[in-house]
ROZA-637963 format. One record per residue (C-alpha): x negated, z, y negated. Coordinates in steps of 0.5 Angstrom, whole numbers, plus 500, padded with zeros to 3 digits. Each point is the difference from the previous one (the first is absolute). Layout:
<sites>
XZY ...
</sites>
This chain:
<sites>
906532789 495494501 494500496 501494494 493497500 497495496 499494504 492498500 497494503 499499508 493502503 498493502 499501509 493495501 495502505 494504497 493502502 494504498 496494496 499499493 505495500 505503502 498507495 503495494 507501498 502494495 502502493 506500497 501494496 502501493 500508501 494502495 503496494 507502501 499508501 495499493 506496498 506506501 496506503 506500504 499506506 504496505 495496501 495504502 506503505 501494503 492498501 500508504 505498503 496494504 497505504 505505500 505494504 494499505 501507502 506497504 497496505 497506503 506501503 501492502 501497507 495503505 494503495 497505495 506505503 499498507 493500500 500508498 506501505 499496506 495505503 503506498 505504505 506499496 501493501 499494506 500494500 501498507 500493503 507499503 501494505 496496497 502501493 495504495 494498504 497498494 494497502 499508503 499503493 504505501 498502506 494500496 502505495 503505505 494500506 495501494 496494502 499498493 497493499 497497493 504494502 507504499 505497496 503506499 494503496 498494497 506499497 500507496 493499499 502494496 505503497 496506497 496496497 504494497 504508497 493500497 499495497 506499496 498507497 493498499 503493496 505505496 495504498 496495498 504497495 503506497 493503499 499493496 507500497 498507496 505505497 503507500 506497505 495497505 497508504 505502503 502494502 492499503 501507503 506497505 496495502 495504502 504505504 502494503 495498502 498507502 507500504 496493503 493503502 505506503 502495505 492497501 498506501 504504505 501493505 492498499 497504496 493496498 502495496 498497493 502503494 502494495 502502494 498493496 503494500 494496498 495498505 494496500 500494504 497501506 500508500 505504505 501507499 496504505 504506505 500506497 500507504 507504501 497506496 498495494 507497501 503507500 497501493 502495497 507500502 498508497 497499494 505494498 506505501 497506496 498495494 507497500 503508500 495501494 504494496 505503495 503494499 503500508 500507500 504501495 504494501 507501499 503493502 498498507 504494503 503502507 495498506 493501495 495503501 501507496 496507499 503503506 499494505 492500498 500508501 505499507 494494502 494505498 503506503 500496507 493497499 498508500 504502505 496495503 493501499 498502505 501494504 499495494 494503497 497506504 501505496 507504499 502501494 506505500 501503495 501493495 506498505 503507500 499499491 503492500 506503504 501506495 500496495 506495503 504506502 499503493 502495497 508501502 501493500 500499508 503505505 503499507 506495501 505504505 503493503 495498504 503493500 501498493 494500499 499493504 507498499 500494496 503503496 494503499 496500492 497505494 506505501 497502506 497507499 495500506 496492498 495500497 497494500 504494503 499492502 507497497 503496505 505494499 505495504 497495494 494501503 497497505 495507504 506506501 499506504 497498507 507496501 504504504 502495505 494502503 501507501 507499504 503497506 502493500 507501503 500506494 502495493 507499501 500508498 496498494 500492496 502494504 496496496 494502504 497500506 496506502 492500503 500506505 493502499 498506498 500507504 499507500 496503506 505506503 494505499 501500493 507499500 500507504 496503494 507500497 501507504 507502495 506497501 502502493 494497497 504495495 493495501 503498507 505495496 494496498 500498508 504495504 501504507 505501505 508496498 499496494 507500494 501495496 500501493 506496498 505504503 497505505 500497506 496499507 496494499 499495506 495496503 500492501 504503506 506504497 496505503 499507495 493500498 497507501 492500499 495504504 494503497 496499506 497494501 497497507 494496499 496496506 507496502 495494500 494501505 496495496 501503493 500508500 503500493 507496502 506504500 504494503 505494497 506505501 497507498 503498492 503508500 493503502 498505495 502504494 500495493 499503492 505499497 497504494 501494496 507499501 504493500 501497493 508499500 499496493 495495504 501493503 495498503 494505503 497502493 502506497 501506494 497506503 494501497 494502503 498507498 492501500 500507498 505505499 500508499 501502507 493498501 497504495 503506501 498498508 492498497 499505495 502506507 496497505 494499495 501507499 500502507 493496501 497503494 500507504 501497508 507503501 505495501 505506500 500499492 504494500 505503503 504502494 501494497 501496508 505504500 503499493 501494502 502500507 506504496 502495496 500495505 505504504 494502505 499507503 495504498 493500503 497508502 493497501 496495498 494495503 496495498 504496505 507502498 498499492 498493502 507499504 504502494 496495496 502495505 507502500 500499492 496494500 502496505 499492499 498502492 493497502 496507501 500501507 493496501 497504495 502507502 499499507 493499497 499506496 502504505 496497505 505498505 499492499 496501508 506502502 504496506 507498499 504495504 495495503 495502495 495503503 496507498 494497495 498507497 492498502 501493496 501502493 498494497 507498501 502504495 498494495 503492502 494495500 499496494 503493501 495494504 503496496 498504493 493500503 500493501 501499493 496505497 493502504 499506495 506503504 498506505 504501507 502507501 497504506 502499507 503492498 
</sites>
């Protein structure tokens, strides 16, 4: 069953910057007098639903998502004869060698911001509007703006904290520190799980902001604490999660695959909070076509090319170690079937299309990260977000899950495990799961195993950088990347040049 949702207005996609010009959001016209005149709630759904459409353009070409993914393990964006050389950006992202010039952050950047605005702008207007309908409304705005700040301070870390839309000509918000941020994002949660009206709100719309999606994004904020703020918070990561398992509202999903399906929606058990998607809209999960190989759409749609992008290194690939494990079918690797009726699917050729999931680079001797123009068949491709059968063109249904149960029980066990040193305290509830995704159990358990499971469960759901990070493996070496343990100001990007440009009270982080 599809979700049946109101339809809202579409976020408006312009370019956006940190100065006080651009922290302003025009007020609706006609909304004050014809709320006072009807008191209709679905206006203030509709003004929330701004900034909750703005969600969307995370996933948009080439952006917020690849700005947390692209440096990661799990996925490579190699160049490829040519093709998706990009300017080198990607090779950028997947070298470490971060630069304030980067489109790719800049771009997330700006779209954190412009997420913030809205909400300030909703805020704003509700506060002025009054009423006993308007707090839970000013509370999802203020989730959403945590959700927002979420992404500024796990990519940036030192950013401002903006949560007015007024701004005095002249005067630019200054960089705040990543601890100030960090309580910020804290305190705005805990206020507005202190609200009634949102808490006990029994009438939430599909794909808004509820108490439980404050709690999942407050719980992963403890978790890290550490990093984000200096000081480790355990013990409230481990109460936000048991107050989500206790609500027996969620629980794990034992088909893994529908919980990404087009298909997909609020009879999920395991979503907690999603980004709804829609062929009528213009921003969809990641485009499909980038993730397969371009002989490999005849087995889908004939409508659309594909763009043969995106790859997973082998090495995380291998870290699925049980053929059983049902997380598998969310890869393209090895002979490619045909959804349409079970066939082999060629290449341009006729040849069969079997993809490998090694990948050779260094075919170029001019550019080390060029895998070679006939390489299309190189390395394993995420399937986790399958193709949408109902779709013609290259948008899709799939909603894109940001929180979900399994992450829950799997934060909630590693807080534990920190809480006392011991990683082998996690081990029950890793191999709960692994159960249910038709896994062999586990005997023993390692920091380093409890980091692979995550990111079996988790791949391409936007949570790999982080973890890397917490667990202290972002130094790493992988593919051509080398080991950057002993710079450890790569775990923030820097802040855009650009951004500075405009505003002088921008600081740069360490090391750019």
């Amino acid at each position: 069953m599809k979700k049946n949702i109101n339809q809202f207005l579409i976020a408006t996609i312009a370019c956006f910057s940190i100065a006080c010009s651009d922290l302003q959001e025009n007020e609706p016209s006609g909304f004050k007098e014809e709320f006072f005149k009807t008191g209709n709630e679905k206006l203030l759904i509709q003004r929330v639903g701004d900034p909750v459409q703005h969600l969307r353009l995370m996933l948009d070409n080439q952006k917020t998502w690849e700005a947390h993914e692209a440096a990661t393990d799990e996925l490579v964006i190699p160049t490829q004869g040519g093709g998706w050389d990009d300017g080198g950006k990607w090779r950028v992202m997947h070298m470490h060698e971060f630069t304030s010039s980067s489109p790719v952050t800049l771009e997330a950047w700006k779209w954190a911001f412009k997420g913030v605005s809205k909400c300030n702008s909703v805020i704003k207007l509700f506060k002025e509007v009054g009423g006993n309908k308007v707090p839970k409304y000013i509370s999802q705005a203020r989730t959403l703006r945590a959700y927002y700040y979420w992404h500024l301070i796990d990519l940036f870390g030192n950013v401002p904290i903006v949560t007015k839309v007024d701004m005095t000509d002249g005067i630019s918000p200054e960089t705040s520190p990543r601890k100030d941020v960090y309580n910020h994002i804290v305190t705005e949660l805990n206020e507005v799980l202190s609200d009634t009206s949102f808490v006990n709100s029994t009438k939430t719309s599909y794909g808004f902001p509820t108490v439980w999606m404050a709690k999942a994004l407050l719980a992963k904020m403890y978790l890290n604490a550490e990093v984000y703020g200096g000081t480790p918070n355990w013990d409230e990561a481990i109460k936000q999660c048991n107050d989500i398992i206790a609500s027996n509202k969620f629980g794990y999903t034992n088909d893994f695959q529908s919980i990404f399906r087009h298909d997909n929606g609020p009879q999920i058990k395991e979503i907690i909070f999603s980004i709804v998607n829609s062929t009528n809209e213009k921003a969809s999960v990641m485009s499909f076509p980038q993730r397969i190989y371009p002989g490999a759409f005849n087995g889908y749609t004939k409508t659309f090319g594909s763009w043969n992008g995106y790859h997973t290194l082998p090495t995380f690939y291998d870290k699925y170690t049980d053929a059983n494990d049902v997380r598998l079918k969310s890869w393209f690797v090895g002979e490619e079937i045909k959804w349409v009726d079970g066939t082999i699917m060629k290449d341009k050729e006729g040849k069969n299309i079997k993809i490998s999931k090694n990948i050779r680079f260094e075919v170029n001797p001019n550019n080390k990260f060029d895998i070679g123009g006939g390489a299309e068949i190189q390395g394993a491709r995420s399937n986790k977000y399958a193709y949408d059968p109902t779709s013609l063109d290259q948008t899709q249904n799939n909603d894109y899950v940001v929180f979900r149960y399994s992450d829950i029980e799997l934060m909630k066990a590693e807080a534990e495990a920190r809480k006392a040193n011991n990683p082998s305290l996690a081990l029950t509830a890793v191999n709960q799961l692994r159960t249910i995704r038709n896994a062999s159990p586990l005997t023993s358990l390692t920091w380093n195993d409890l980091l692979d499971e995550r990111g079996r469960e988790f791949a391409f759901e936007m949570w790999r950088r982080n973890d890397l990070i917490r667990f202290n493996k972002w130094g790493d070496a992988w593919g051509l990347k080398p080991n950057t343990q002993n710079k450890p100001n790569l775990k923030l990007m820097p802040i855009p040049v650009t951004e500075i440009q405009i505003n002088n009270k921008l600081k740069q982080n360490e090391g750019y």
